[in-house]
Structures are given as structure tokens and as C-alpha cells.
Backbone as numpy.savetxt, mean C-alpha at the origin, in Angstrom:
# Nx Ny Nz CAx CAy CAz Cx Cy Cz
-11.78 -20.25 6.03 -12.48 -19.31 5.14 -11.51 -18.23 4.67
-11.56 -17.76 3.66 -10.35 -16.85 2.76 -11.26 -15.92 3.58
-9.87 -14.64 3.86 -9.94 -13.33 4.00 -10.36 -12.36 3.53
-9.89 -13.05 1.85 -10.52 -11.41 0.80 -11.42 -12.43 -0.26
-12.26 -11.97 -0.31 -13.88 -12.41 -1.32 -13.63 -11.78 -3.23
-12.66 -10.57 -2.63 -12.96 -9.63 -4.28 -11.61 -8.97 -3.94
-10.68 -9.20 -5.15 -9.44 -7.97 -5.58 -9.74 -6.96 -6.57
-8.80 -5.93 -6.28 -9.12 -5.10 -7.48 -7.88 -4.58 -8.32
-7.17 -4.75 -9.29 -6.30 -5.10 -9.60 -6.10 -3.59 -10.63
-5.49 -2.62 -10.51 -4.93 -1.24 -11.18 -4.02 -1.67 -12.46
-4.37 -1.54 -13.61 -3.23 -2.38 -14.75 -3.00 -1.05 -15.74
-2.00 -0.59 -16.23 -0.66 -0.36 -17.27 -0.99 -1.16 -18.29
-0.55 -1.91 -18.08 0.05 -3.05 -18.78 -1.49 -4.39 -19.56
-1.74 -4.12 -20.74 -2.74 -5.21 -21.15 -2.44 -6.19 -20.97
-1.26 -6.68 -20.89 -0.80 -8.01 -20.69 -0.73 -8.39 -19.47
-0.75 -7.69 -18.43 -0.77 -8.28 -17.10 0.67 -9.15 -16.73
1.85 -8.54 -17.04 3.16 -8.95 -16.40 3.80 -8.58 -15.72
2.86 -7.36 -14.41 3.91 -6.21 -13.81 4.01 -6.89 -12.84
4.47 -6.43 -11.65 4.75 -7.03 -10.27 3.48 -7.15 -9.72
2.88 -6.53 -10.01 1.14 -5.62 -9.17 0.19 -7.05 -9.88
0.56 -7.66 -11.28 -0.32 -8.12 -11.74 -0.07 -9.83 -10.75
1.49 -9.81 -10.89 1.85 -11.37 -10.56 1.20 -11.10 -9.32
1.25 -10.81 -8.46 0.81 -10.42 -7.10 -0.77 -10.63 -7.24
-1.34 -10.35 -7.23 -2.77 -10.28 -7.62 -3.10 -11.83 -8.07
-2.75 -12.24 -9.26 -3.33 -13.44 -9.52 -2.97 -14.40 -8.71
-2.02 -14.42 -7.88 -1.17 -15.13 -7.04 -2.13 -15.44 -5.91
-2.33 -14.01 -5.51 -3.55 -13.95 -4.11 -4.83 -14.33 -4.34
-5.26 -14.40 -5.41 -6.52 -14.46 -6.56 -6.41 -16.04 -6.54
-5.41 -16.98 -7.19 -5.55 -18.19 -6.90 -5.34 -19.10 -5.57
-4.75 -18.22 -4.88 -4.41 -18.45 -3.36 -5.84 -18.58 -2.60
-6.35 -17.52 -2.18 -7.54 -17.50 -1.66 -8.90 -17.72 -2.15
-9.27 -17.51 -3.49 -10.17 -18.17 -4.38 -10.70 -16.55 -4.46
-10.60 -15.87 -4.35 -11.14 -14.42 -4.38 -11.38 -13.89 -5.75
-12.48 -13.41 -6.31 -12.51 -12.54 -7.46 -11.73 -12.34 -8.27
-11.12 -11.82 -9.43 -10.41 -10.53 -9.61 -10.91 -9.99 -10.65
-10.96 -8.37 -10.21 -11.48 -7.43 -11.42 -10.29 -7.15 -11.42
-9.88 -6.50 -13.14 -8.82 -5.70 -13.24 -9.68 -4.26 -13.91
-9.25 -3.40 -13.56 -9.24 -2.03 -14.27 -8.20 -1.68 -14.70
-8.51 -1.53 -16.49 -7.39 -1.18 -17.10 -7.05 0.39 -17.38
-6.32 1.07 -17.09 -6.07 2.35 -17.05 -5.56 3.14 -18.15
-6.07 3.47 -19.61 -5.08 3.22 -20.66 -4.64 4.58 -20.43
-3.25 4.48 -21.21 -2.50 5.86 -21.31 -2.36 5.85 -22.97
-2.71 6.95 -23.75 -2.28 6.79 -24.61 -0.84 7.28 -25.40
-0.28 6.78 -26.44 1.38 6.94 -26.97 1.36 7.28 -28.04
2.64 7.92 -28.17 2.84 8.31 -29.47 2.23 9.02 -30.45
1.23 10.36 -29.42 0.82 10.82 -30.12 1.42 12.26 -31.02
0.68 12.90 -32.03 1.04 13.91 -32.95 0.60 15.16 -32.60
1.99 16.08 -32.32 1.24 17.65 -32.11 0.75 17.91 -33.40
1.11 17.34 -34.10 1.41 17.66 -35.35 -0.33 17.64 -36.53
-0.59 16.81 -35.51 -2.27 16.45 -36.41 -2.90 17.03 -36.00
-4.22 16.96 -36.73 -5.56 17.84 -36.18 -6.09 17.34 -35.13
-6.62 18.01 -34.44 -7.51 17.24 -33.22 -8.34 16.09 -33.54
-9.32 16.08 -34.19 -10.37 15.16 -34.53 -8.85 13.85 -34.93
-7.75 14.05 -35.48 -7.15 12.79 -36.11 -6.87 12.12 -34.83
-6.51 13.36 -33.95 -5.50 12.62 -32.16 -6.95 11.85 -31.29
-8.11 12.62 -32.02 -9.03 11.96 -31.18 -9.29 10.37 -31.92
-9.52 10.09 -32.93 -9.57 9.27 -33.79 -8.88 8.43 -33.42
-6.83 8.31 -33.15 -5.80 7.60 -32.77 -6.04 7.01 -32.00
-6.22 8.59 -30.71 -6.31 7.42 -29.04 -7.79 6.23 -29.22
-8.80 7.07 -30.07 -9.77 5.86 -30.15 -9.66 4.68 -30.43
-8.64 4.73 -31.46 -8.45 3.02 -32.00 -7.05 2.61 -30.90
-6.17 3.26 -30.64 -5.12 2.72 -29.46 -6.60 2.01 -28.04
-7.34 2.76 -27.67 -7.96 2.34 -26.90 -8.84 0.94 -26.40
-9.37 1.06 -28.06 -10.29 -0.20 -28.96 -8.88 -1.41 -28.76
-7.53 -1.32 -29.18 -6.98 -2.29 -29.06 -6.43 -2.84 -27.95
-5.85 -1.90 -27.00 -5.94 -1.95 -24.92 -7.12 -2.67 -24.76
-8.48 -2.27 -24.93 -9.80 -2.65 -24.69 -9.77 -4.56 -24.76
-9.40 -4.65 -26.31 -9.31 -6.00 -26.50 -8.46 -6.93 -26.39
-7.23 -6.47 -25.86 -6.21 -7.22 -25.71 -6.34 -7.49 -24.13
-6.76 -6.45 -23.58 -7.23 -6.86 -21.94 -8.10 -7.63 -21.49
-9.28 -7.75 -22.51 -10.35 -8.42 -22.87 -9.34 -10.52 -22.44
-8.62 -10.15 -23.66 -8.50 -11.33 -23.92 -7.06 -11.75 -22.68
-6.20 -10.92 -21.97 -5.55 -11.82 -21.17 -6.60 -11.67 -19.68
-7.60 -11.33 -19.35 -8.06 -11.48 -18.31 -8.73 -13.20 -18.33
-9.13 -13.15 -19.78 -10.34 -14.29 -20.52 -9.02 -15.60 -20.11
-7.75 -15.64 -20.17 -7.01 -16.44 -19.74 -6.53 -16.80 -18.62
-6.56 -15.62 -17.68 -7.07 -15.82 -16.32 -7.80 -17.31 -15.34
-9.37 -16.48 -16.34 -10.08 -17.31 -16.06 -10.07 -18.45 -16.19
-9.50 -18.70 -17.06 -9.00 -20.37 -17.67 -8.09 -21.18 -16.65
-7.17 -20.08 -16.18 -6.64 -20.61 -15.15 -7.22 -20.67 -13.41
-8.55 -20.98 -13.89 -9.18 -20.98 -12.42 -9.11 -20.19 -11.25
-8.96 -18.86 -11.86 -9.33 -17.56 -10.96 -10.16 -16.67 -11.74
-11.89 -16.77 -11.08 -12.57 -16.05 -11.37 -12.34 -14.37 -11.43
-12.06 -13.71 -12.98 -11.47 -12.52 -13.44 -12.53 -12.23 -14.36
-12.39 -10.60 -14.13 -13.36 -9.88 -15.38 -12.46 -8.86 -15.51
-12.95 -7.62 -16.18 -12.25 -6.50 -16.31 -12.95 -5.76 -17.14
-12.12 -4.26 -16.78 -12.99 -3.16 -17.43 -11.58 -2.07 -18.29
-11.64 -1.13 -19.73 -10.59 -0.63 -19.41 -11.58 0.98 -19.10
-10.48 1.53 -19.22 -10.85 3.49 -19.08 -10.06 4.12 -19.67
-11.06 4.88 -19.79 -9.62 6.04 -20.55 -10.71 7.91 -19.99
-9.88 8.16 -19.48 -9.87 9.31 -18.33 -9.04 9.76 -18.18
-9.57 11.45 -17.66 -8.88 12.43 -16.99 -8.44 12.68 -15.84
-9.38 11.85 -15.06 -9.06 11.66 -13.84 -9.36 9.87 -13.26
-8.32 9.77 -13.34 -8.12 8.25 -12.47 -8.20 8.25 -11.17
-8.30 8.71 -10.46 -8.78 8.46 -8.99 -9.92 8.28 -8.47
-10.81 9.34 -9.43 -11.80 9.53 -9.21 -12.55 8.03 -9.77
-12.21 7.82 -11.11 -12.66 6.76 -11.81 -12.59 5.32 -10.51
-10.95 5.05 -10.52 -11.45 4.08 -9.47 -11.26 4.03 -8.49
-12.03 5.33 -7.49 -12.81 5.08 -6.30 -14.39 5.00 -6.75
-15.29 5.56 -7.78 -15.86 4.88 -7.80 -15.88 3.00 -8.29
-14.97 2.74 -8.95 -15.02 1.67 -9.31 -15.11 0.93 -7.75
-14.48 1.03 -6.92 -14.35 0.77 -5.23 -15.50 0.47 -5.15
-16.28 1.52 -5.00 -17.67 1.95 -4.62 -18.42 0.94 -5.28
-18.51 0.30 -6.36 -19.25 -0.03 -7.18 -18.86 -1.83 -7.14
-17.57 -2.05 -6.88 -17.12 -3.48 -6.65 -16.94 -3.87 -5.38
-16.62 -2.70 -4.35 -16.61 -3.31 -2.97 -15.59 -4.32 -2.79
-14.11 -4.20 -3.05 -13.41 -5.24 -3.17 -12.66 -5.04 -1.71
-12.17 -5.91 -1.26 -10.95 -6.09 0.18 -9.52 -5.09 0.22
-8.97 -5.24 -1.00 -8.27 -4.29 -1.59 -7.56 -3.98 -3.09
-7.40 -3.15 -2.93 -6.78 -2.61 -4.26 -5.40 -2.39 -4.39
-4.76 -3.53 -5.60 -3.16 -3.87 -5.91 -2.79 -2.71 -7.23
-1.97 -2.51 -7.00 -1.45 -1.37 -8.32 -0.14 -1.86 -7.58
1.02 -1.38 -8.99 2.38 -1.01 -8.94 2.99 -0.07 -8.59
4.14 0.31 -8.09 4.50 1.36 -6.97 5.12 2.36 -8.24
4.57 3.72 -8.52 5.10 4.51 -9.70 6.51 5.12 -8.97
7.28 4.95 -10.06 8.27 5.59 -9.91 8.49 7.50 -10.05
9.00 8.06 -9.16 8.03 9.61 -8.27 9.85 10.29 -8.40
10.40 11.20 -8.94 10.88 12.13 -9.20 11.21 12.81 -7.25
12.36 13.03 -6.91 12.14 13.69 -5.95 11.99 15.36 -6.08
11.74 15.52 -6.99 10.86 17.38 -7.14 9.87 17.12 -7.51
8.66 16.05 -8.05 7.82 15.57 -7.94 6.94 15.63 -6.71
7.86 14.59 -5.66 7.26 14.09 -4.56 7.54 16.17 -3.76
8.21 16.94 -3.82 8.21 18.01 -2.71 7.22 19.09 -3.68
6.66 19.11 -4.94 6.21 20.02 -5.83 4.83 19.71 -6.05
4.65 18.40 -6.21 3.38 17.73 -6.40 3.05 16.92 -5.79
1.68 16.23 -6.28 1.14 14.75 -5.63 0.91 14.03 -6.86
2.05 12.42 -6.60 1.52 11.54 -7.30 0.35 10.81 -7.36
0.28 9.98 -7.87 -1.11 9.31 -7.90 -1.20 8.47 -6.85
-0.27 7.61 -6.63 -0.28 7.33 -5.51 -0.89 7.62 -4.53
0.39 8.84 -3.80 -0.50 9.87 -2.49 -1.25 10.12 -2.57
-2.27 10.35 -3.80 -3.45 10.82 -4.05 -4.91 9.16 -3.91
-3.94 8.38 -4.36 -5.04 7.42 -4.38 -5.07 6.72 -3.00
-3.80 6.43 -2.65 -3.69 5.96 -0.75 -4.62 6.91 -0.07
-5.21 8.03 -0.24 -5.85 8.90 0.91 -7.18 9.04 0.60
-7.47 8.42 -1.12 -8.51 8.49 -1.37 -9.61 7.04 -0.76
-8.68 6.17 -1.38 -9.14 4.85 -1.75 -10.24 4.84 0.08
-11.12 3.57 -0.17 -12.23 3.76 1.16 -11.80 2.19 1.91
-10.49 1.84 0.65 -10.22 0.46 1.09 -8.45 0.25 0.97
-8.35 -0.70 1.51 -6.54 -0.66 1.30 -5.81 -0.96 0.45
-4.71 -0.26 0.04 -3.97 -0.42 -1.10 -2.49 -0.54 -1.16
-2.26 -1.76 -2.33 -1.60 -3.04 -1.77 -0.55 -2.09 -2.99
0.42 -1.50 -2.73 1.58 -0.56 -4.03 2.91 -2.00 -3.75
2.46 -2.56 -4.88 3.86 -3.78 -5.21 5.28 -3.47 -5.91
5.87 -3.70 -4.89 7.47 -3.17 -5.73 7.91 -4.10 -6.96
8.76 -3.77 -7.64 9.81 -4.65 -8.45 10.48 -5.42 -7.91
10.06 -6.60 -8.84 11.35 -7.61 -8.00 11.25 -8.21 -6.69
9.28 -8.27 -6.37 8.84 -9.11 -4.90 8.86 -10.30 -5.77
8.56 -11.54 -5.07 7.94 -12.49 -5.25 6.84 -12.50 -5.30
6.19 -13.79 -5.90 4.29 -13.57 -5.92 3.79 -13.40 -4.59
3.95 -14.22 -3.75 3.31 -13.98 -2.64 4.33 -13.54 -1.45
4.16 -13.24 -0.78 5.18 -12.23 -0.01 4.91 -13.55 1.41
6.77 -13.63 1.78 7.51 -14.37 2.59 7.10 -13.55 4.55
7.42 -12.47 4.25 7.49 -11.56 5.54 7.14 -10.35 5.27
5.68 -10.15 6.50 5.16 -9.21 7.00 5.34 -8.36 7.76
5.67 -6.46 8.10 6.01 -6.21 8.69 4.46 -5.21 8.99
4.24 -5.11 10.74 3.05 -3.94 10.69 3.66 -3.20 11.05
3.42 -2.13 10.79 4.27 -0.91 11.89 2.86 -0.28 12.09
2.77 0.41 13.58 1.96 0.76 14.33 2.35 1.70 14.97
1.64 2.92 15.89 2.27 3.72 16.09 1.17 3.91 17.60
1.95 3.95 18.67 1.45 3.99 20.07 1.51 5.09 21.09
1.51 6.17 20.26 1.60 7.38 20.82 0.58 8.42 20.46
-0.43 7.70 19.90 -1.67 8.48 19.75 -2.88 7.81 20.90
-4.18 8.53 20.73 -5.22 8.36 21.49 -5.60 6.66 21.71
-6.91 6.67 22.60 -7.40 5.33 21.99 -8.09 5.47 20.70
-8.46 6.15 19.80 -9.11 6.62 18.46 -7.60 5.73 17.84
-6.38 6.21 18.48 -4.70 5.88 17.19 -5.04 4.35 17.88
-5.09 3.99 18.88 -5.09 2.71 19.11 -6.15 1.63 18.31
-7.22 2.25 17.94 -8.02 1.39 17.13 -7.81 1.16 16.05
-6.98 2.17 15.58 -6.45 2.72 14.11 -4.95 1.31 14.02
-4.02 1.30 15.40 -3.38 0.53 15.66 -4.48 -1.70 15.31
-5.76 -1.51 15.94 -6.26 -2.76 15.52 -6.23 -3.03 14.01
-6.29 -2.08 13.21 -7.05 -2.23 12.11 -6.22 -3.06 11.33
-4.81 -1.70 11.02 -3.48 -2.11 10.33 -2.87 -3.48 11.02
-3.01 -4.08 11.92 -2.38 -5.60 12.33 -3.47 -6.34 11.79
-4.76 -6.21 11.65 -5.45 -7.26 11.29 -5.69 -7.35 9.44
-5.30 -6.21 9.33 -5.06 -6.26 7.67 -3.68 -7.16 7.29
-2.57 -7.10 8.78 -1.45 -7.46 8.13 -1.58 -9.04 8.22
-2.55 -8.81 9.52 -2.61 -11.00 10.14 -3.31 -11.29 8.80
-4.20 -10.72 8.32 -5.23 -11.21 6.91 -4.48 -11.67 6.02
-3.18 -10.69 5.64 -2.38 -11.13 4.33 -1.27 -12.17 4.77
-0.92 -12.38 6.36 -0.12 -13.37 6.66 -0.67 -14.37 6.23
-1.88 -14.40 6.82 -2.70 -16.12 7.10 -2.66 -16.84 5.40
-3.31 -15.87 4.55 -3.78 -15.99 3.30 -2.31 -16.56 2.55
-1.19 -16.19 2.89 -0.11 -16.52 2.35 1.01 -17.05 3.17
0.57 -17.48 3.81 1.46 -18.37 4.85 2.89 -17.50 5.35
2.34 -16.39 5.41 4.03 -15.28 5.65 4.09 -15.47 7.33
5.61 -15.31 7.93 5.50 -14.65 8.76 5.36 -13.11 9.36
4.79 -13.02 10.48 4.37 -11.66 10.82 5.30 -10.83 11.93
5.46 -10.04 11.55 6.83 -8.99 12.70 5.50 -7.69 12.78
5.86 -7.18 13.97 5.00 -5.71 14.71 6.36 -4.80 15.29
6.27 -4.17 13.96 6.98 -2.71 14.86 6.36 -1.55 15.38
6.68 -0.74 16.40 6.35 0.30 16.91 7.50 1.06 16.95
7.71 1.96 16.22 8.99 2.95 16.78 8.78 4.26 17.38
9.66 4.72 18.62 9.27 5.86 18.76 10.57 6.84 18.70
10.94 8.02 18.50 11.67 9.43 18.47 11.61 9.51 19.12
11.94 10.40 20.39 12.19 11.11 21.12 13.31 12.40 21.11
12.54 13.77 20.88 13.31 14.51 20.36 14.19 15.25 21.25
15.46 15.48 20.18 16.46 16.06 21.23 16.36 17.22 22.53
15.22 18.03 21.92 14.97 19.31 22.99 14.63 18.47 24.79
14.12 17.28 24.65 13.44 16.90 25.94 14.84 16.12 26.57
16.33 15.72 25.75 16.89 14.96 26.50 18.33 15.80 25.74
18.23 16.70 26.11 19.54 17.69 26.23 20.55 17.59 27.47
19.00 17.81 28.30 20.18 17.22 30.01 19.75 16.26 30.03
20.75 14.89 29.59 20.44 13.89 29.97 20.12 13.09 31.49
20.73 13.85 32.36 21.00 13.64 33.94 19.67 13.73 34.46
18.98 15.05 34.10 17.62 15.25 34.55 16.55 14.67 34.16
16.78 14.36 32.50 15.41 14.21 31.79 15.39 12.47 31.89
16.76 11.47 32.41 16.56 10.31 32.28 15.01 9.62 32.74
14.86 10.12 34.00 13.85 9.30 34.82 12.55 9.33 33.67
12.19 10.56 33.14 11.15 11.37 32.17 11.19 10.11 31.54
12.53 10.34 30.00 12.48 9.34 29.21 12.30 8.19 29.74
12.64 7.42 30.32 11.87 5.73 30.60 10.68 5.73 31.20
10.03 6.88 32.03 8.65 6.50 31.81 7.81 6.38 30.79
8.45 7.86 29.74 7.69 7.35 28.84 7.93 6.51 28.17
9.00 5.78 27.28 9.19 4.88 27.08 8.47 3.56 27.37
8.23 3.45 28.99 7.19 2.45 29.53 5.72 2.78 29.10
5.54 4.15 29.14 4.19 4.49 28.53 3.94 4.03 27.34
4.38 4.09 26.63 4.54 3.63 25.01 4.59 2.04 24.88
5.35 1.58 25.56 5.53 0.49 25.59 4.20 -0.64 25.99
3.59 -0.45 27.07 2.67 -0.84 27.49 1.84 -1.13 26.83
0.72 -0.12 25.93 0.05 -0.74 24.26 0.57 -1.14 23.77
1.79 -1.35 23.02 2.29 -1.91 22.70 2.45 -3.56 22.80
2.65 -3.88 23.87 2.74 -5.21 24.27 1.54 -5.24 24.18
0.38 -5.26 24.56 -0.79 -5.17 24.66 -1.48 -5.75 23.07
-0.80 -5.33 22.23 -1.40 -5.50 20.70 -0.87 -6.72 20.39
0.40 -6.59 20.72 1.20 -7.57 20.87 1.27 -9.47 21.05
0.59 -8.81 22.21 0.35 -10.29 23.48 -1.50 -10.50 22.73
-2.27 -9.52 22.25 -3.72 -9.63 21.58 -3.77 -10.47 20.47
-2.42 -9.97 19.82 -2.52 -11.08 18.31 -1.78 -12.32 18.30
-0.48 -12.43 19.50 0.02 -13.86 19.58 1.32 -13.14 19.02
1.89 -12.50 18.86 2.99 -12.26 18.01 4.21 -12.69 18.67
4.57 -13.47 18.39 5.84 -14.32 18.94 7.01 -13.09 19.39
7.91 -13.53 20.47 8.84 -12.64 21.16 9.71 -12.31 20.56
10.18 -13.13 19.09 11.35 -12.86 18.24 10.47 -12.09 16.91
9.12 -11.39 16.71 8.80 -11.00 15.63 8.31 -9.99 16.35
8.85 -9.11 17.66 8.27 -7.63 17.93 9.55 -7.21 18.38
9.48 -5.57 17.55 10.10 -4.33 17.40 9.44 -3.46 18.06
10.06 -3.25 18.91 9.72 -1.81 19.70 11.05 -0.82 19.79
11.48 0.07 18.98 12.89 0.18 18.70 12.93 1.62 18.74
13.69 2.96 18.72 14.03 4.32 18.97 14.58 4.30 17.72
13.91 5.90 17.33 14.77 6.12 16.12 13.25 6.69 15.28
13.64 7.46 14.37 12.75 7.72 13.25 11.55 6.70 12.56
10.18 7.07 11.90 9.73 5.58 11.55 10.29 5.17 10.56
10.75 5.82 9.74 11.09 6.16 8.20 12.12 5.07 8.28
13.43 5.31 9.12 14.58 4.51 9.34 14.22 3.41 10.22
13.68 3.88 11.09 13.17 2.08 10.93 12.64 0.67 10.44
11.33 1.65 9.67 10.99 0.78 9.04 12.16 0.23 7.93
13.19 1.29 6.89 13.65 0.80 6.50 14.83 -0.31 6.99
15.56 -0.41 8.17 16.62 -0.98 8.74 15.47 -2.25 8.89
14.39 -2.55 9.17 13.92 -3.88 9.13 13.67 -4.26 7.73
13.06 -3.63 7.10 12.48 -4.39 5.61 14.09 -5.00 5.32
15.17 -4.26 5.58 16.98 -4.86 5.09 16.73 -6.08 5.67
16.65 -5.93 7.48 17.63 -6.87 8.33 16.49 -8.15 7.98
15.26 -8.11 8.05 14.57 -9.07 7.98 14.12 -9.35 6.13
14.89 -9.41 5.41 14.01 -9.34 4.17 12.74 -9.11 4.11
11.72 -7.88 4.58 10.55 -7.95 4.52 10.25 -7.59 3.26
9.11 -8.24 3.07 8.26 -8.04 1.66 7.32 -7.48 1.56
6.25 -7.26 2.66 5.02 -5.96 2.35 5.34 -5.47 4.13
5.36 -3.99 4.24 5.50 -3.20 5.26 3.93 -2.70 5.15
2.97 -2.82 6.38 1.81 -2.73 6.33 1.64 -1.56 7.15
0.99 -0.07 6.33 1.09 0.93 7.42 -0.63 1.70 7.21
-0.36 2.34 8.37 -1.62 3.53 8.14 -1.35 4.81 7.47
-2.76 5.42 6.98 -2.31 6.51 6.32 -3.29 7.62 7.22
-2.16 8.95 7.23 -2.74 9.70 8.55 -3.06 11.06 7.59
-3.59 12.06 7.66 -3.43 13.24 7.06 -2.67 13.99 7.30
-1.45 14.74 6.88 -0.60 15.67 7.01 -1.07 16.93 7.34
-0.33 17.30 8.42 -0.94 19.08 8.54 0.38 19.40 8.71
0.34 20.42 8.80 1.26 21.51 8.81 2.42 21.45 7.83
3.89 21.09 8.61 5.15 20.69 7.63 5.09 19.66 7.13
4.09 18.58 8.05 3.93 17.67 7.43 3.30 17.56 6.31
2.60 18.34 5.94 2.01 18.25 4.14 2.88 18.83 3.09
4.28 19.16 3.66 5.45 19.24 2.75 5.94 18.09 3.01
6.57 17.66 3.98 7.19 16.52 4.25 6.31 14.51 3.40
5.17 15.14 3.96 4.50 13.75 4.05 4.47 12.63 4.92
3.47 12.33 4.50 3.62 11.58 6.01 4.42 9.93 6.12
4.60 9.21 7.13 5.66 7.87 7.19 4.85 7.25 6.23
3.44 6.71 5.34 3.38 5.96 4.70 3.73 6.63 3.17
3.35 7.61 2.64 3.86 8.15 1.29 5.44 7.97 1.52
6.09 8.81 2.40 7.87 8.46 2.29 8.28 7.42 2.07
7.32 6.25 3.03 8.02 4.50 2.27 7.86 3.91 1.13
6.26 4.85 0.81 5.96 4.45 -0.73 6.85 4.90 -1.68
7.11 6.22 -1.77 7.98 7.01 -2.74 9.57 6.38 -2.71
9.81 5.89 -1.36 11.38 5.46 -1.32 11.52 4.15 -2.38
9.86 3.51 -2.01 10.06 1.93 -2.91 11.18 0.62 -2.11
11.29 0.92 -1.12 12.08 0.09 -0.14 11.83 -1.82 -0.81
10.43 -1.54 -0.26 9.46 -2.98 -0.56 8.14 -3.25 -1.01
7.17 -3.73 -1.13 5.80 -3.23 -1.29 5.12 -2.60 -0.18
3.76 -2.36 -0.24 3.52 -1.44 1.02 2.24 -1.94 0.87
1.33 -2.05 1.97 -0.46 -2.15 1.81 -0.97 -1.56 2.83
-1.29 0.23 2.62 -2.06 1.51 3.05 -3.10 1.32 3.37
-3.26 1.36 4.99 -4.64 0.88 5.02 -4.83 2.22 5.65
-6.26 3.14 5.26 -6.68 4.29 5.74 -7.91 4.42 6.87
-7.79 5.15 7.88 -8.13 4.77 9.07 -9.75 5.08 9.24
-10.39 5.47 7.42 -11.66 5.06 7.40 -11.42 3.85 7.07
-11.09 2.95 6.29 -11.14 1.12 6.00 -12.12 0.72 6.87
């Protein structure tokens, strides 16, 4: 039985040739699943120069032709034996638009393309992105440039140093990642990384015994999730070091193709910083699929 019933597919592009789109129809004919697309129009080329009523007039007919040109490559879609519909918009606020669209289609998850984010952007503002990963009530699949249609290798990263509340949060994100393995025949890798910051292992002499318990502490769920899903002995990471750099030193060493993470709320520095899933998004390493720990 397929995993996902309904996609929901974020489109730019009327034509449907981005990475986000190949991806989508890919999984769409793969699993037999739905696909809505929501088309997001932006409008171009417009005139300071004209009267209002003319700029309103423009984007109207730019819209009317997005409208129908989306119309008609979804209508080819279908032809190709993946049940597709679509809607476009034209809005002020896109987030809002499709989380209700969410609400209203109930899909497994939601594919968009990974925007390219300014780094005085990402420390000044919030892209749409960050904004839609924290919104969305379902997970969202940000496809890089230059994946393949269906993605080769899965990475989860998980994080074992929170409660049992982080540990359930830990079930969720592996079974979103086993979902997109199974569905696409990928293999699956589980990382856990942990830091350990310099203040606790200054004296190394004293604090050794400390560090490897906890270490074992950590470790222990870990295996545990581990040994729960079957994850073979050569596809688990349990590794020291930052998540950020970890995750990236695997997506390298292993060619991974979607890094599957949770999205946590930032407090403090961290809502300057951001948290490990926006930083991997914004870096664009690989694709990413945000699963939020309402999902």
C-alpha cells in the first residue's frame, strides 16, 4: 500500500520544470498518489510608471495567462497517468493561502523548491521558507537543484538529548524518512549527533569519566530507534561535532539526497541563529523534508 494518498505541489513555474516539480510527479507516478499543484503567481514587469487601475488591469491579464497555461500543463499530467488538478493564486500572503490550502486538501506533504535566501536576508528577515516549514501542519519536502527525480539516499537526523516528548518527536521524523525510503526504493542512514561543549571538558583528566557516560546516555536511545526500525550497522551515525557539520560532512561522504529533519522553535539566540533545520535549508546542501513536531 503507497504511503502518501495526496501531494501538494508549490509551483513558480506554469510549466512545471523546476526540481520541486520533477520530484513531485516522479513520487506522484511512483506511488499512485494525487497531485494538486498550487500555482503561486508572481507578477513581472510591471510599470511605476502607469496608473494604478492599468497595473491592476496587467497583473489581471498576466494572471488569466499563468491561470491557463497551468491549467493546461497539469491537464498533461494527467494524461500521463498521475491523477493532477490545480489551482493558481495570486496573493499577499502565501503562507497563509497555502496552509489553508493544507487544511482544505489534507495532503501527506508539501514539495516546493528550495529559494535561494541572501545571507542578510536569512540574519534580517524570514524567508518563506522558515516561515512556511513552521507553519505548514504537514511536512515539507524543499527540493534542491540538480537532485534526481527520486532520491537514491536518505538521511534522518534525530536528536537524543531531549525528553521522551524529543523522543517521540525522534519516532515521527524516521518514519517520515522510512515512508519516503520505501516509496522510492532509497537507502536509509540515521544520524544522531551530539556537541559537547568546551566549558564541561576543559579538564579533560577530570571531566573524562562525565563525558562517556554521557555519551552512553545519549547513545542508548539512540540504538534503541535504531535496532526499532532495522537500520542496518553500516547506515547509523552517531558522531560528535555540531548538527549543522554533520549533517553536512554526510550529505558529501554519502551522496545524500533528502536530509530528513525536525523543526523545533527557536528561543532565545536561537531565533537569531535559527534553528539546525532552516540553516540546512538556507545552506541548500541537498533537499530537505521538515517534518514539524505537530505532523
Amino acid at each position: 500500500m503507497s504511503q502518501y494518498q495526496q501531494l501538494l505541489l508549490l509551483a513558480l513555474d506554469a510549466d512545471l520544470t523546476s526540481p520541486a516539480a520533477q520530484r513531485a510527479k516522479a513520487l506522484a507516478r511512483t506511488t499512485g498518489a494525487g497531485l494538486h499543484v498550487l500555482g503561486l503567481f508572481e507578477p513581472h514587469g510591471l510599470s511605476n510608471w502607469r496608473e494604478e487601475v492599468e497595473v491592476e488591469q496587467q497583473i489581471a491579464e498576466q494572471f488569466s495567462q499563468y491561470r491557463d497555461r497551468l491549467t493546461e500543463t497539469v491537464g498533461a499530467i494527467h494524461i500521463d497517468d498521475a491523477c493532477a488538478t490545480s489551482q493558481a493564486a495570486l496573493t499577499d500572503d502565501p503562507v497563509k493561502d497555502v496552509v489553508d490550502c493544507i487544511h482544505t486538501l489534507r495532503p501527506d506533504m508539501v514539495i516546493k523548491d528550495i529559494d535561494e535566501v541572501s545571507v542578510l536576508k536569512r540574519v534580517f528577515g524570514v524567508s518563506f521558507d522558515s516561515e512556511l516549514m513552521h507553519a505548514s501542519p504537514v511536512p515539507v519536502h524543499f527540493v534542491q537543484h540538480g537532485n534526481v527525480p527520486l532520491p537514491n539516499v536518505i538521511l534522518a537526523a534525530v536528536d537524543t538529548a531531549n525528553s521522551e516528548q524529543g523522543n517521540d518527536f525522534n519516532h515521527k521524523i524516521i518514519r517520515a524518512a522510512t515512508a519516503m525510503a520505501l516509496q522510492c526504493n532509497a537507502q536509509l542512514h540515521l544520524l544522531s549527533a551530539y556537541d559537547i561543549s568546551p566549558i564541561f571538558v576543559a579538564d579533560s583528566n577530570a571531566a573524562l569519566d562525565w563525558v562517556e557516560e554521557l555519551i552512553a546516555v545519549l547513545r542508548e536511545p539512540y540504538d534503541e530507534l535504531a535496532d526499532f526500525y532495522g537500520v542496518p550497522t553500516e547506515c547509523r551515525h552517531f558522531v560528535q561535532g555540531p548538527p549543522v557539520i554533520a549533517i553536512s560532512d554526510l550529505v558529501r561522504d554519502l551522496a545524500v539526497d533528502v536530509v530528513v529533519m525536525g523543526i523545533v522553535q527557536p528561543k532565545g539566540l536561537g531565533k537569531l541563529l535559527g534553528d539546525t533545520t532552516d540553516r540546512i535549508v538556507n545552506s541548500a546542501h541537498c533537499s530537505v523534508l521538515a517534518v514539524n513536531s505537530g505532523n
